[in-house]
N, C-alpha and C positions, 0 to 999 in steps of 0.2 A: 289195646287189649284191656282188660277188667283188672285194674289197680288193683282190686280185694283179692284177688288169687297169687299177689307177690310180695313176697316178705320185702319188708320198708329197709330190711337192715343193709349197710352198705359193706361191702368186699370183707374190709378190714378195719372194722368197728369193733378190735377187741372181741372178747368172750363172748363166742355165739351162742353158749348154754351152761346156765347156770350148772357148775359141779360142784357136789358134796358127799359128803358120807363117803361107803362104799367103792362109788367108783372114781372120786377123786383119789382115794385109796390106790387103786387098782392102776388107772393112768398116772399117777405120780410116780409110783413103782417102774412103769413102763417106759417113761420119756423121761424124766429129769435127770435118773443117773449120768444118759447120756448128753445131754446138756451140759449139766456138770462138767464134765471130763474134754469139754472143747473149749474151755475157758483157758485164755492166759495171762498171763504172770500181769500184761497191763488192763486185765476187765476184758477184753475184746475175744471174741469169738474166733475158733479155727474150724473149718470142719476137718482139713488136713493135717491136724497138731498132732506132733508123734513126740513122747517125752517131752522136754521142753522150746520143743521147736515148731513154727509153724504160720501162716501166713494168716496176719489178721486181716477176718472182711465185714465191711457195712453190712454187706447181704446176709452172711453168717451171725453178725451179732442180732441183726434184725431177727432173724427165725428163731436163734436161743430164745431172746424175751419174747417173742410172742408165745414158745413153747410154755412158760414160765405165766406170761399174763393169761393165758387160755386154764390155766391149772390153778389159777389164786394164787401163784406159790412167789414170794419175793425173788429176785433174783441174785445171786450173792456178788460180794464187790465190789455193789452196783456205784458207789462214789468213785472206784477207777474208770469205772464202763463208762459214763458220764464224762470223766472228765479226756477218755480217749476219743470219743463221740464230739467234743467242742475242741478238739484238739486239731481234727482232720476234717472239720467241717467246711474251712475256706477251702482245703484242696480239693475237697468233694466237688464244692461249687463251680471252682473254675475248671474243673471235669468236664463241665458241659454234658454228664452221663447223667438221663432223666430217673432211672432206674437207680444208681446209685444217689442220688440226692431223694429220693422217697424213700430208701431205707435208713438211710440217714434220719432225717427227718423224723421219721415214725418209731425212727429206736430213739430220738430223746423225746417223743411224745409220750412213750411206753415207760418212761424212764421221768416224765412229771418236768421236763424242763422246756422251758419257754420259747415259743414257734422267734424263728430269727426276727430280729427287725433290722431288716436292711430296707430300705426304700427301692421300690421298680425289682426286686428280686424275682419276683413271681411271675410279674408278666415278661423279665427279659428270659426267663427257659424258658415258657413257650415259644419263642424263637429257635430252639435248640430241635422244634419237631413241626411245628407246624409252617409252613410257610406263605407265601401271599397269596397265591392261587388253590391251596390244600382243597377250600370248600369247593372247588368248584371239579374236583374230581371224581371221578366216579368208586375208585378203588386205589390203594397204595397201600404204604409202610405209616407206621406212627401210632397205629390205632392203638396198641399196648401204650405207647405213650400218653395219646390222649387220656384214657385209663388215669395214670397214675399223675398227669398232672391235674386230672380234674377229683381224686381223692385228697393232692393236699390243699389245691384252692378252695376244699371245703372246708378244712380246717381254720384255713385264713381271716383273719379278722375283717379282711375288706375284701370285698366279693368283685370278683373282674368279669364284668357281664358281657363286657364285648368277644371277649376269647372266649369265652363261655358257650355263645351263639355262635361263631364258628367253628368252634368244635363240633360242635351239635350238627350243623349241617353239613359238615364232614362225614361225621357218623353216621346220617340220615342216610348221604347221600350211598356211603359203602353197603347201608343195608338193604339199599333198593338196589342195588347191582348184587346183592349176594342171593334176595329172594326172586329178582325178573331176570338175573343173565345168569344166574345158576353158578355164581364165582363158590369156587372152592375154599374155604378155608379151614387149614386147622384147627384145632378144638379150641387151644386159648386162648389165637385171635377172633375167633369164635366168640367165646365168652369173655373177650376185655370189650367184643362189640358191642354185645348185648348188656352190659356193666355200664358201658360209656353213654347209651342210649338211655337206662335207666336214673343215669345219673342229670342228664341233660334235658330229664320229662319230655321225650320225644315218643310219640308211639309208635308199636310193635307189634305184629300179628302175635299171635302166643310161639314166645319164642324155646316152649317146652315139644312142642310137635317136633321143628327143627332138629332137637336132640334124637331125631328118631336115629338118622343114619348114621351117628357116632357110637351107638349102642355096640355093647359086642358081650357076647356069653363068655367070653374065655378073660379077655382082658378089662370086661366093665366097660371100658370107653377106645373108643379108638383114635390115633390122631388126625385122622380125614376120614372122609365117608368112605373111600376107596380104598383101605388098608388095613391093616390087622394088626396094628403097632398100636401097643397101649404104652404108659408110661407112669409113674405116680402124678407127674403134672395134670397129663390128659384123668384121670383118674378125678385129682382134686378138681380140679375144672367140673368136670359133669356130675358128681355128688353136688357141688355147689348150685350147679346150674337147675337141676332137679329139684333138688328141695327148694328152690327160689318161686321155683315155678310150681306150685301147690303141693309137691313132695308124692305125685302120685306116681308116679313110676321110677322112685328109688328103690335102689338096688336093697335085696334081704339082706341086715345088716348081718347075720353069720354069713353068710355067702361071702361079704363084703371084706369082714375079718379075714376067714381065709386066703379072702384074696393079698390083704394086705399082708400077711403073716410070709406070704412069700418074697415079699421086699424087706424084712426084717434081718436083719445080721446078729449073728453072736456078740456082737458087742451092745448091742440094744437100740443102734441104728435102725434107718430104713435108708434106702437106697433110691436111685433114678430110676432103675429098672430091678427086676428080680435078679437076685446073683450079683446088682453090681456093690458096688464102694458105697459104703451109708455116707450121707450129707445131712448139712441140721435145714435147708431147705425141703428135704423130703421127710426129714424127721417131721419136719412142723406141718406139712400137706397131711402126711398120714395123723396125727393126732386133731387138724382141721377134722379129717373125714371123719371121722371116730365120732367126732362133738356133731357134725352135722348130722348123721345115720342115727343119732341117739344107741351105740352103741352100749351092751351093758357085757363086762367080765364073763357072765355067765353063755351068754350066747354065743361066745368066740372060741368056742372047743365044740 
C-alpha cells in the first residue's frame, strides 16, 4: 500500500499530540485526579486500591504514566515508582509473561531509566512465543506477542534481525490467511497484525478498508465482524487503526465523546465496558482516544 497514507508513528511512541493551553487544561482536570488516587504508598499503581490497600501492577503503573506522559504532566513519587519498577524487574523476567515484561520495560522508559543490560535477554523471550516452526504456519496464537516484542527490540541498542524476519513471515504469513481464507479475527489481534506488519516493513493491501466490518453505529467498533460487542479496547484499537490509515473515516469526535462519556464513572474513571468498574488501562485508552480524534472540551457536550 502507499507508505504516504500512514502515519510513520509507532503504537507507543509516547504523546501522539502535542497539548497545551486550554485543553491540556481540560484533560488534566479529567484524568490525573484519577491517576492520582491509584497510587500507593510504594509509587506503584492499583487500579483496585481501596483506602490503603491494594494490589500493585506493571500493567497498571504502565497506564498511570502514560496517562501522565500523554498530558506533560510529571508523575509524583516517581523515585519510589522507580525504584518499585527495579525492584520487581528479575521477577518480571523470570515470569516468562511477554506482556508483563513490555510494561515493565516501558514504565522505566517513561520513567528515563536505562533499557536492562543483560546479555541474550532479548532474543531468549522471543522464545517465550515464537517457536521453531511459527513461520511456517498459516494462523495461530502469539501475534499480540509478536507486537510487543518487536516494540521493545526497537528500543534496543542491538538490532536482532534474524527474529525479526521470522516474525515478519509469521505475520505475512497470518495476513494472507486472514485476507484469502476469510480467518476471523477480533479487532486487537486485528490490529496487533497490522502493527506487527507495519513494524516489520512488509506490505499490506490498505488495511483501512478492512476496518469496514468492525464499524458499528451504536458501539464505534465491534470485537468481530460478526457481533455487536464493543468494548473501550475494541474502541481504542479502531480510533487508532483509523486515523493510522489516513484518518478518513474516523468517527465525529462529539459522537465519539458521547460515546465515551458513557464508560466514565463518578469517580473519574473509565471502565472496560459501560456501567463496568473503572481501570487505569481503560482510563489510558480512553484519554489515547481523546488525543487521537483531536478532541476539544467544547465539542463534548
Amino acid at each position: 500500500m502507499d507508505e504516504g497514507r500512514m502515519t510513520r508513528k509507532s503504537l507507543f511512541d509516547g504523546p501522539g499530540v502535542r497539548v497545551a493551553g486550554q485543553q491540556k487544561s481540560w484533560l488534566s482536570a479529567l484524568f490525573l485526579p484519577y491517576a492520582r488516587s491509584r497510587q500507593m504508598e510504594n509509587g506503584a499503581y492499583s487500579s483496585w486500591r481501596y483506602m490503603d490497600e491494594g494490589l500493585a501492577s506493571v500493567k497498571d503503573t504502565f497506564w498511570a504514566l502514560r496517562i501522565y506522559e500523554n498530558l506533560l504532566s510529571v508523575a509524583p513519587e516517581s523515585d519510589r515508582t522507580r525504584q518499585w519498577l527495579d525492584t520487581g524487574l528479575e521477577e518480571t523476567w523470570a515470569g516468562g509473561d511477554m506482556e508483563n515484561l513490555f510494561y515493565a520495560l516501558f514504565s522505566r522508559r517513561m520513567l528515563q531509566q536505562p533499557w536492562p543490560k543483560v546479555e541474550g535477554w532479548l532474543k531468549q523471550s522471543s522464545s517465550w512465543f515464537l517457536t521453531e516452526n511459527s513461520e511456517d504456519q498459516h494462523m495461530g496464537g502469539g501475534i499480540r506477542e509478536c507486537l510487543l516484542w518487536l516494540q521493545i527490540e526497537s528500543k534496543n541498542a542491538v538490532r536482532l534481525d534474524e527474529i525479526r524476519d521470522r516474525i515478519g513471515k509469521y505475520v505475512e504469513n497470518c495476513y494472507k490467511s486472514f485476507l484469502h481464507n476469510r480467518v476471523i479475527l477480533d479487532l486487537p489481534t486485528y490490529g496487533a497484525l497490522i502493527e506487527s506488519l507495519f513494524e516489520t516493513d512488509k506490505p499490506l493491501t490498505d488495511g483501512g478498508e478492512w476496518l469496514g466490518p468492525y464499524r458499528d453505529d451504536i458501539t464505534g467498533y465491534r470485537l468481530t465482524p460478526d457481533s455487536r460487542t464493543g468494548s473501550m479496547e475494541t474502541l481504542w484499537w479502531g480510533v487508532w487503526l483509523d486515523q493510522r490509515f489516513s484518518g478518513k473515516n474516523m468517527p465525529d469526535p462529539k459522537k465519539l465523546g458521547m460515546l465515551l462519556d458513557s464508560y466514565r464513572t463518578r469517580n473519574g474513571g473509565y471502565g472496560p465496558r459501560p456501567g463496568a468498574i473503572p481501570d487505569l488501562e481503560s482510563t489510558g485508552m480512553a484519554l489515547d482516544i481523546l488525543l487521537w480524534s483531536g478532541a476539544r472540551e467544547d465539542n463534548q457536550n
